[in-house]
TILO-546481 format. One record per residue: residue number from 1; residue in one letter; x, y, z of N, C-alpha, C in turn. Coordinates in steps of 0.001 Angstrom, whole numbers, plus 500000, padded with zeros to 6 digits. Atoms other than C-alpha are relative to their C-alpha. Layout:
BEGIN
NODE NUM A X Y Z X Y Z X Y Z
...
END
This chain:
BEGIN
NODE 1 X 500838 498815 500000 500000 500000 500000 500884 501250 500000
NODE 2 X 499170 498817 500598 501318 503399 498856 499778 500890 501459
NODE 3 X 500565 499416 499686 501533 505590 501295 500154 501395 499927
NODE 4 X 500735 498641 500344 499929 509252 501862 501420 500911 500237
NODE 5 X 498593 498535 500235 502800 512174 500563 499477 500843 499177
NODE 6 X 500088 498502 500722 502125 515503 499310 498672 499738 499304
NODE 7 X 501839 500247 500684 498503 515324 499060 498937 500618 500842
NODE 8 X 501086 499563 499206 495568 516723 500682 498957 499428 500318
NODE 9 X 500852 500974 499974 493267 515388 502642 498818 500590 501342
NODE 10 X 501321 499619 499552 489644 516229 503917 499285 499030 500772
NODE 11 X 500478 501228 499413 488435 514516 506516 498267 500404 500456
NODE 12 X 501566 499818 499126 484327 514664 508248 500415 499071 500778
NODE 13 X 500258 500658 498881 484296 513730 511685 498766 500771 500651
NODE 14 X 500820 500254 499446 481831 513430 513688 499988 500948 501996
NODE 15 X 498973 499738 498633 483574 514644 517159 500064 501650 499947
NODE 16 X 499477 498889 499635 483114 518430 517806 501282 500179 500241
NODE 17 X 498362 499999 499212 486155 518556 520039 500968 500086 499261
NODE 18 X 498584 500010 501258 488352 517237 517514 500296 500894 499105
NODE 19 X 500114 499046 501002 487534 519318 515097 500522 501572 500452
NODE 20 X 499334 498713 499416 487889 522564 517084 501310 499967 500539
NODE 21 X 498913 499796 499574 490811 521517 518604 501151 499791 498947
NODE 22 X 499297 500248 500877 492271 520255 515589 500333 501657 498802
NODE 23 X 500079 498631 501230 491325 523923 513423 500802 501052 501396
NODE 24 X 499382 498988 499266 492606 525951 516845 501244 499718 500463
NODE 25 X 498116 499892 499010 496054 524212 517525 500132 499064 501235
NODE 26 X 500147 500506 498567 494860 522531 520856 499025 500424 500875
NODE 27 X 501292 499895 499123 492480 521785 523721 500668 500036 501418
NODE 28 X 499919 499809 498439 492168 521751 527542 500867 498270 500558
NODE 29 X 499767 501325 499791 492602 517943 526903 501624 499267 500060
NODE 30 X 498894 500292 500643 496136 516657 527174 500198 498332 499425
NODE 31 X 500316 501684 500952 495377 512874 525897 499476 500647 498547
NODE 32 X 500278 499893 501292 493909 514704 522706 501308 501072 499292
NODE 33 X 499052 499346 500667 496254 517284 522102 501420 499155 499874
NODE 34 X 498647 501113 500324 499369 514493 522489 499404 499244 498595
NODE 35 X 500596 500662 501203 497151 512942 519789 499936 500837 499017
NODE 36 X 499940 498694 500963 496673 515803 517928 501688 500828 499210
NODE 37 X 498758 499899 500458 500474 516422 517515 500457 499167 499521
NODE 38 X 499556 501266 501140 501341 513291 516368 499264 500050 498572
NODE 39 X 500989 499574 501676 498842 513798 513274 500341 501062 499851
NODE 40 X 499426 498825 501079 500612 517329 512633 501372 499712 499794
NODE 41 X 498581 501322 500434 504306 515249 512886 499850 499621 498817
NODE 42 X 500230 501072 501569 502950 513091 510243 499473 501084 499244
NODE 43 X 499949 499157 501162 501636 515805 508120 500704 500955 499818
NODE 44 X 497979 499191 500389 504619 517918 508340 500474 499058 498935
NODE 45 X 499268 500933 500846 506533 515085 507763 499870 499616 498270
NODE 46 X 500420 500397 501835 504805 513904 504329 499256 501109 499098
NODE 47 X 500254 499333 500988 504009 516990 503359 498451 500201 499827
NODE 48 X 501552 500374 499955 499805 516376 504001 499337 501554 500352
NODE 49 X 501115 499329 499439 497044 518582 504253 499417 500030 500358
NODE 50 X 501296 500889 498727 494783 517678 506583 499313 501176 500299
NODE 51 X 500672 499737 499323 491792 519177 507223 498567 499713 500493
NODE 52 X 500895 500658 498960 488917 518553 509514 498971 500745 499837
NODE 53 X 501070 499607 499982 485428 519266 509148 498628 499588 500411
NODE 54 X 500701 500307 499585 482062 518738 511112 499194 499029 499321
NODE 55 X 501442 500958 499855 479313 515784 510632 499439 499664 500464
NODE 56 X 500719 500587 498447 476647 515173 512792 499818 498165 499378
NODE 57 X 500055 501497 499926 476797 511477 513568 498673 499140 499439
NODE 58 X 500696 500596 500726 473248 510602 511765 500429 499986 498660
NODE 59 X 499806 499516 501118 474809 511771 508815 501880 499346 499778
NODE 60 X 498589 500847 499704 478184 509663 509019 499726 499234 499492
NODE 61 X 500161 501190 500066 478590 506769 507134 500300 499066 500767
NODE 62 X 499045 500559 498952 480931 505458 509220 499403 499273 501167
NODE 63 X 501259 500561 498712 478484 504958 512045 499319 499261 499840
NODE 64 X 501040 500053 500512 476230 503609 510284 499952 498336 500749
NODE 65 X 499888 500853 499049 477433 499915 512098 499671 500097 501204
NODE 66 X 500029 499877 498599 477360 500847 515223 498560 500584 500680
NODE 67 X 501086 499249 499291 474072 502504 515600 498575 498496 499312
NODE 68 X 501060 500718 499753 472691 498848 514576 499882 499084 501040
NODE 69 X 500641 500761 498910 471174 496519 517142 500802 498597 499524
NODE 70 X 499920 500842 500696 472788 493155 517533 499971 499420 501879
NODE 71 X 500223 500798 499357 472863 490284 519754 500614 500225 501758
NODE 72 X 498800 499670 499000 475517 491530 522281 499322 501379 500781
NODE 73 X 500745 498980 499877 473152 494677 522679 498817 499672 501126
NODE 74 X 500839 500754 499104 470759 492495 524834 500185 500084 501216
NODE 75 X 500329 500205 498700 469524 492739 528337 498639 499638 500701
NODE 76 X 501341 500509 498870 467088 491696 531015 498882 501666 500333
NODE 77 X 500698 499000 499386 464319 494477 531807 500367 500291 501343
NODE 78 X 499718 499662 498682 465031 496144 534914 498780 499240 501029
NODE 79 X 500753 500052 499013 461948 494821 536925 500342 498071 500058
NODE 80 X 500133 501326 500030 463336 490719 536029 501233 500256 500934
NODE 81 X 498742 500302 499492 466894 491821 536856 499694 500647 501678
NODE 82 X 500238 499967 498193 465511 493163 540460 500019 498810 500796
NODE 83 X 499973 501112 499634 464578 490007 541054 500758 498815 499765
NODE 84 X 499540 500689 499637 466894 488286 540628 501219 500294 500813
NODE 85 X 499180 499649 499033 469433 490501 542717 499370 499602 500940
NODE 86 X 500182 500361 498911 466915 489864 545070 500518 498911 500560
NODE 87 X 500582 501576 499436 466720 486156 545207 501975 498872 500067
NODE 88 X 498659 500742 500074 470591 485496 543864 501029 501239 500133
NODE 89 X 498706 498649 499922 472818 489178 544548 500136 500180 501551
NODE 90 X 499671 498626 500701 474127 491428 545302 501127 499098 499229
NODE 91 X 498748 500307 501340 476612 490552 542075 501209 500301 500207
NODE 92 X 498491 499611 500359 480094 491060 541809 500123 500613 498767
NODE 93 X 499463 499169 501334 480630 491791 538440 499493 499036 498880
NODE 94 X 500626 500358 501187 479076 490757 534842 500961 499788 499126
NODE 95 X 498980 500395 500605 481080 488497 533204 499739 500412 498670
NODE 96 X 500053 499568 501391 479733 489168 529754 498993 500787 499751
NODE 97 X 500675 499132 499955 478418 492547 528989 500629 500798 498901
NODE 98 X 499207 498922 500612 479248 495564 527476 499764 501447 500459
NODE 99 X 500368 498584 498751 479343 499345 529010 498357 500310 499535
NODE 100 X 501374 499162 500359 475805 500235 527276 498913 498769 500780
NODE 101 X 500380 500808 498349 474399 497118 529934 500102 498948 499882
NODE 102 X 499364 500734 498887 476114 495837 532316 498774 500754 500877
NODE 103 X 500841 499515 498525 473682 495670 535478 500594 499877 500837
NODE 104 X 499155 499811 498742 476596 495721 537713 500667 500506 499581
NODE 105 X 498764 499434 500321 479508 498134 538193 501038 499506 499375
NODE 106 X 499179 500801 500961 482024 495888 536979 499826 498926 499552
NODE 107 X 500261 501200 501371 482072 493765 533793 501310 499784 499030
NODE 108 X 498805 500723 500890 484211 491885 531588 499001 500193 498697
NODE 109 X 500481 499212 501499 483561 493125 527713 500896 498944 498914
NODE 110 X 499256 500744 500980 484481 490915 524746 501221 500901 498898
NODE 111 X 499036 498971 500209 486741 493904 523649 500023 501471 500748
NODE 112 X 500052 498741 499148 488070 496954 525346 499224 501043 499758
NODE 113 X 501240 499403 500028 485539 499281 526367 500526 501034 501353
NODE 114 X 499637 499255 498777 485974 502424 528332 499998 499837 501854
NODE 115 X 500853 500571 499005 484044 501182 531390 500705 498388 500876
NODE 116 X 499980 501431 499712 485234 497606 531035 501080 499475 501164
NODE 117 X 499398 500092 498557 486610 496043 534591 501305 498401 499081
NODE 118 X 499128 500700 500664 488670 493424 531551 499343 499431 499054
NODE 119 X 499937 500412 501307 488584 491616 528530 499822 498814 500016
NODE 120 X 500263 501631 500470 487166 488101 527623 500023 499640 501150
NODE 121 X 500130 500786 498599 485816 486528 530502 500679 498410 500149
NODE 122 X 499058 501378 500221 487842 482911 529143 501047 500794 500541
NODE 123 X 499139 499799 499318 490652 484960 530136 500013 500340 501317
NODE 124 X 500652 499277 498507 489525 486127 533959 500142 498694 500792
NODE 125 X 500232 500729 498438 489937 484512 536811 499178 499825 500991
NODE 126 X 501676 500070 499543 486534 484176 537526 499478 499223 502061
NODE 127 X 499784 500246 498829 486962 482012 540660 500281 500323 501357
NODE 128 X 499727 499185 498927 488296 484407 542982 498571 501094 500041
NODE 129 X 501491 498711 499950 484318 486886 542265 499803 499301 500765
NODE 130 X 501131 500816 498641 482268 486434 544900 498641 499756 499951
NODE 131 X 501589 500679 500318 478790 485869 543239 499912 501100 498559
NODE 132 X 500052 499583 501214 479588 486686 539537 498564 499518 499271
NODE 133 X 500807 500250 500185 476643 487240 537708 500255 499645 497846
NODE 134 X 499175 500049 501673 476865 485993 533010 498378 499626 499843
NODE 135 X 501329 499889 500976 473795 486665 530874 500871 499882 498453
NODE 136 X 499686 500096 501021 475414 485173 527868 499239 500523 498751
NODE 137 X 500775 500385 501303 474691 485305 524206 499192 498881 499684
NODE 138 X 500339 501342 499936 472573 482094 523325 501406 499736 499161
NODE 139 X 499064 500445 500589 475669 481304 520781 501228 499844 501195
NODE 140 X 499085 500420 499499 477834 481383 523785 499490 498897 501625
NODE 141 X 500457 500643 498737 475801 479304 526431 501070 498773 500140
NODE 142 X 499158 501068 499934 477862 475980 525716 501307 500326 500401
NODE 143 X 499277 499103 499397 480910 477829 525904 500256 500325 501703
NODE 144 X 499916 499246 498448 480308 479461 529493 499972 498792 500741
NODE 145 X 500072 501242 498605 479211 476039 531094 500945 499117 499863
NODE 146 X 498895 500736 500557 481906 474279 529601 501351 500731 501086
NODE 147 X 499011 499186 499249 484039 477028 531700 500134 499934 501196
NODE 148 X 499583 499838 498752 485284 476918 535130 500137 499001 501043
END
C-alpha cells in the first residue's frame, strides 16, 4: 500500500472537540492534544494537508454499524433483573456485557471498552468473584458452562 505524501486530505468527523481543537492548535485535553500532535508530525513530515470538518453522527457513514442493534446489545428488563438481585445478589461483576448494559459496576467486555473492569471473561479469573453474575449470548451458552 502506497503511502499518503504531498497530498491533501479532507476529513468529516463526527467529534466536535476534535475538530475545534484540531482547526485551533489545541484543547484543555492533554490525551487529545498528544494525539493531535502526532497527526501534525505526520503531516509535516509527508508533506499532508489535513483538514477537519464537522458531521453530525446521523449523517456519518461510518456509524452507520454501530448505531445497529445486535445480539451483544441484549439485556434483562430492569423489573426481572431486580429480582433476581433479590433472590441470587448482590453481584460482583458481569462476566459478559458491554458498558451500554452491564447491570453491575464491573464487567468483563468481549473487547476493550471504556468502562470495562477486563477483557474476555475465558481469560479472567473468575473464581476468585464472589457471586459473579453471566447473561450470555445464546451462541455462547455451551461455551460458558463448559468454563470453570
Amino acid at each position: 500500500m502506497r503511502e499518503l505524501q504531498n497530498c491533501i486530505v479532507r476529513i468529516m468527523v463526527d467529534n466536535q472537540l476534535v475538530v475545534q481543537s484540531w482547526n485551533n492548535g489545541g484543547c484543555k485535553s492533554l490525551e487529545l492534544n498528544d494525539i493531535l500532535k502526532s497527526f501534525f508530525m505526520v503531516c509535516l513530515e509527508k508533506n499532508i494537508d489535513l483538514s477537519l470538518s464537522r458531521i453530525s453522527t446521523t449523517n456519518n457513514p461510518a456509524d452507520m454499524p454501530s448505531r445497529r442493534l445486535s445480539n451483544m446489545d441484549a439485556m434483562l428488563q430492569s423489573g426481572i433483573w431486580a429480582i433476581i438481585e433479590h433472590n441470587f445478589g448482590p453481584h460482583s461483576v458481569d462476566l459478559m456485557s458491554l458498558d451500554s448494559n452491564s447491570l453491575v459496576d464491573r464487567h468483563f467486555t468481549p473487547s476493550p471498552l471504556p468502562k470495562s473492569s477486563g477483557v474476555d471473561v475465558f481469560s479472567q479469573k473468575i473464581e476468585t468473584e464472589a457471586n459473579p453474575y453471566v447473561f450470555p449470548p445464546f451462541c455462547m451458552v455451551l461455551p460458558v458452562t463448559r468454563y470453570g
